[in-house]
Every structure is written in structure tokens, then in C-alpha cells.
N, C-alpha and C positions, 0 to 999 in steps of 0.2 A: 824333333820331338822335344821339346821345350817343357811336359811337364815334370818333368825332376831335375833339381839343382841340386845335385850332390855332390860335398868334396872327400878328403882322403880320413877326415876325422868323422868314425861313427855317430859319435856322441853328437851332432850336427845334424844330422839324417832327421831327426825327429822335432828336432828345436828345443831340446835340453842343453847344448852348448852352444854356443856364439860361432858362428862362422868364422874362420880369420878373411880380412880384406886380402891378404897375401898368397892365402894358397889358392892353388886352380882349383874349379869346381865344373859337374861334367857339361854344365850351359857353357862355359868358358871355352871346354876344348869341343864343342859341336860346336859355336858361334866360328871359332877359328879353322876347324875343317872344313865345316860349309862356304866360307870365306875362300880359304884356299881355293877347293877342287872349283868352285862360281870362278876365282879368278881366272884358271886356268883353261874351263871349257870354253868360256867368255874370248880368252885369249887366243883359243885355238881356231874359233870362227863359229862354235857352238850357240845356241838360243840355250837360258837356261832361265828354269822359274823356279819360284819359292812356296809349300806349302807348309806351314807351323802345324802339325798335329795338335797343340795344345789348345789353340785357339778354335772359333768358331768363327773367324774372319775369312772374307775373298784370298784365295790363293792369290801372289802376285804372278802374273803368267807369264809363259817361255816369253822372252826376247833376248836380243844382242846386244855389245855396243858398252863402253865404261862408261855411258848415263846410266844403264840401268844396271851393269854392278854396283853402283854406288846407291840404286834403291832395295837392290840385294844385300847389302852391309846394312843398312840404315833397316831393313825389315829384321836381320838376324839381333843388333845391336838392342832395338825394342822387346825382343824374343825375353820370358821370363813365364814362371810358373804363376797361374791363375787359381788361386785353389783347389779343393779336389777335381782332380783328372774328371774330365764327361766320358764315358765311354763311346767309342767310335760307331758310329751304327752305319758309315757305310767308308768305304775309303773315298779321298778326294779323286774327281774326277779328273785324268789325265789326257795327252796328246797321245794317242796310236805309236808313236814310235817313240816314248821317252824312256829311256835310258834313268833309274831313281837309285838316289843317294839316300841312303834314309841313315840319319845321325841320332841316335840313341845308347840308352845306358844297358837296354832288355833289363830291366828289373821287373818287367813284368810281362804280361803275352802278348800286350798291343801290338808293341813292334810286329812278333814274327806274325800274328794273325793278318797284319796289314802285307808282310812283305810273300807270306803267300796269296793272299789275294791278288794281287800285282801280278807277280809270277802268272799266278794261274790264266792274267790275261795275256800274257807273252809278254811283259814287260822282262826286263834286266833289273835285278837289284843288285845293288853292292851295299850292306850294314857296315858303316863306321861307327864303331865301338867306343864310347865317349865316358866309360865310366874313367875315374881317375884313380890312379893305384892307393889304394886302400891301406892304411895304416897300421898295423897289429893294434888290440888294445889290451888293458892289463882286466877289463871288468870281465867273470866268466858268464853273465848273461849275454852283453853283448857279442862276444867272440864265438859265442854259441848259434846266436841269431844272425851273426854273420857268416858261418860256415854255415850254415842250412841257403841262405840265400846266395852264397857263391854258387852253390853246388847247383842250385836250381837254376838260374842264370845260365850257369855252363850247361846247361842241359840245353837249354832253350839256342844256344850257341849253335850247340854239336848238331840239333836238329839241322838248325840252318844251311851248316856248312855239307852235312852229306843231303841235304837237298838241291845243294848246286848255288846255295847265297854266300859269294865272297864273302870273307868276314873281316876288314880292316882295324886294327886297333890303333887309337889316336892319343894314348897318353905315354905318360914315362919318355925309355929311351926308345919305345916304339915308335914314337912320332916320327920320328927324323925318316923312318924307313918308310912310314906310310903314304908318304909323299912323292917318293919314289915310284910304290906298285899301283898308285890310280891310275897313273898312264896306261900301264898293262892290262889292269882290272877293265877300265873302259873299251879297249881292244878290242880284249874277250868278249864283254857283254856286248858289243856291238857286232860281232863276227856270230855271238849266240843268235839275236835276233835276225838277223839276219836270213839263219838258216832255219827258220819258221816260217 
């Protein structure tokens, strides 16, 4: 999900203050989670493909093989926000038996609208969580407008998770761990389909 590039400073969100080139921003840790888990299914013997929710380009389709990780890298690397968001009017058309990683910040309903629709086809989702930890700020409009938007976020989560969508989070000291539980998450979600 590539349309939002947001980092740990508020004031950044809107384009009132200057990005730093230094800090991680949440395209940063989706282009490197989708990175990782691509190399790793890739590695295991897996067909994996790429679809950019932000764009309106051909998905790149399932295949194997470190040629086409490396047009996996080279599609994420290109990955960036296009102006305002298009609204989705249907989800991307998928293989029958694909197992979807969908890499977002949920700041808004896209995400979980798409990963019920999936679901509801018997797909496996796992949401890796891509927002970056959030900085306090000292202005009280924004620390205002940012608790309203935590909260609704975490809502949009908790639906997720007691619907049966893993919920993986990819930033902070959480990373290190999240890397860990795809193997297991994948398990499950394949041991789920399965039993459909």
C-alpha cells in the first residue's frame, strides 16, 4: 500500500515540515518487509507476486527464482505515493490459492475493506503494520489530532485481529521479532486454507 509515506514526525504528515532524509518513513519499512518476507518465500521454493494498491499499473505476477526477486525489489524500490489516493472499486485480481501480505499503515479503511474482501474469498491475510513509531509532539492541536487518529487506527486493528487477520508490526524494536513470526504466521495461514 504505497499511498502514504509517513514518518515519526507529525508536523511531516501534511507537508508543513521537511521530512529528514534520515529517519525511516512507513514506505521505508513496507518496501523492506515486502523485501524481506519476497525473499524468504522465494527462498523457500514459493511463487510470489507484487501488487502496488497505490497505483493503477499491471500487478507483477506470482513467479520464482532470484530473477524475478530482483524485479520484486526493483518494483517495491519504484513504490511511492501518487497524489491523492484513487479509491479502490474492486480489489486486484488474485491466483486461487494465494496466501496476501498486505503492507500498510491502516490510517484509513482501504486496507481492512480490501483484506475482508480477500478473506471472504478464502484467501489468508497477514497485515504487516508499517506505520513508524510516532514521535510525542509539544503543539496541542496536533497531539490532539493525533490521539483521535491513533485510536481510530487501533480500532480498525482490533477489528482485524478478532476477525482472524494476523496483525504483524514492522517498526521500532518490533522488527527484529517480526521476522521471526512470518514463518509461523505463513504455517497457520496455509494450514487455514487449507482446511476450506
Amino acid at each position: 500500500d504505497s499511498r502514504d509515506d509517513v514518518g515519526p514526525d507529525l508536523r511531516t504528515w501534511r507537508g508543513f515540515s521537511e521530512q529528514r532524509v534520515d529517519e525511516t518513513t512507513s514506505l521505508d519499512l513496507a518496501r523492506h518487509a515486502a523485501a524481506s518476507v519476497a525473499g524468504a518465500l522465494i527462498e523457500s521454493g514459493d511463487r510470489v507476486g507484487l501488487v502496488d494498491l497505490g497505483l493503477e499499473t499491471r500487478p507483477l505476477p506470482p513467479a520464482a527464482g532470484r530473477r524475478h526477486l530482483r524485479r520484486i525489489v526493483h518494483g517495491l524500490a519504484l513504490a511511492r505515493p501518487l497524489g491523492q489516493p484513487h479509491p479502490t472499486v474492486r480489489p486486484p485480481q488474485l491466483p486461487a490459492d494465494a496466501l496476501i501480505y498486505l503492507f500498510s499503515t491502516v490510517l484509513d479503511q482501504a486496507a481492512v475493506q480490501l483484506a475482508r474482501i480477500w478473506r471472504s474469498l478464502g484467501h489468508p491475510v497477514v497485515l504487516v503494520d508499517t506505520l513508524p513509531d510516532v514521535r510525542p509532539v509539544a503543539e496541542p492541536h496536533l497531539a490532539v489530532a493525533w490521539r483521535i487518529l491513533r485510536m481510530e487506527r487501533q480500532l480498525r486493528l482490533d477489528e482485524l485481529a478478532r476477525e482472524g487477520v494476523p496483525i504483524v508490526r514492522w517498526a521500532g524494536s518490533a522488527r527484529s521479532d517480526a521476522a521471526a513470526r512470518f514463518d509461523t504466521l505463513a504455517r497457520a495461514a496455509a494450514r487455514q486454507r487449507d482446511w476450506r
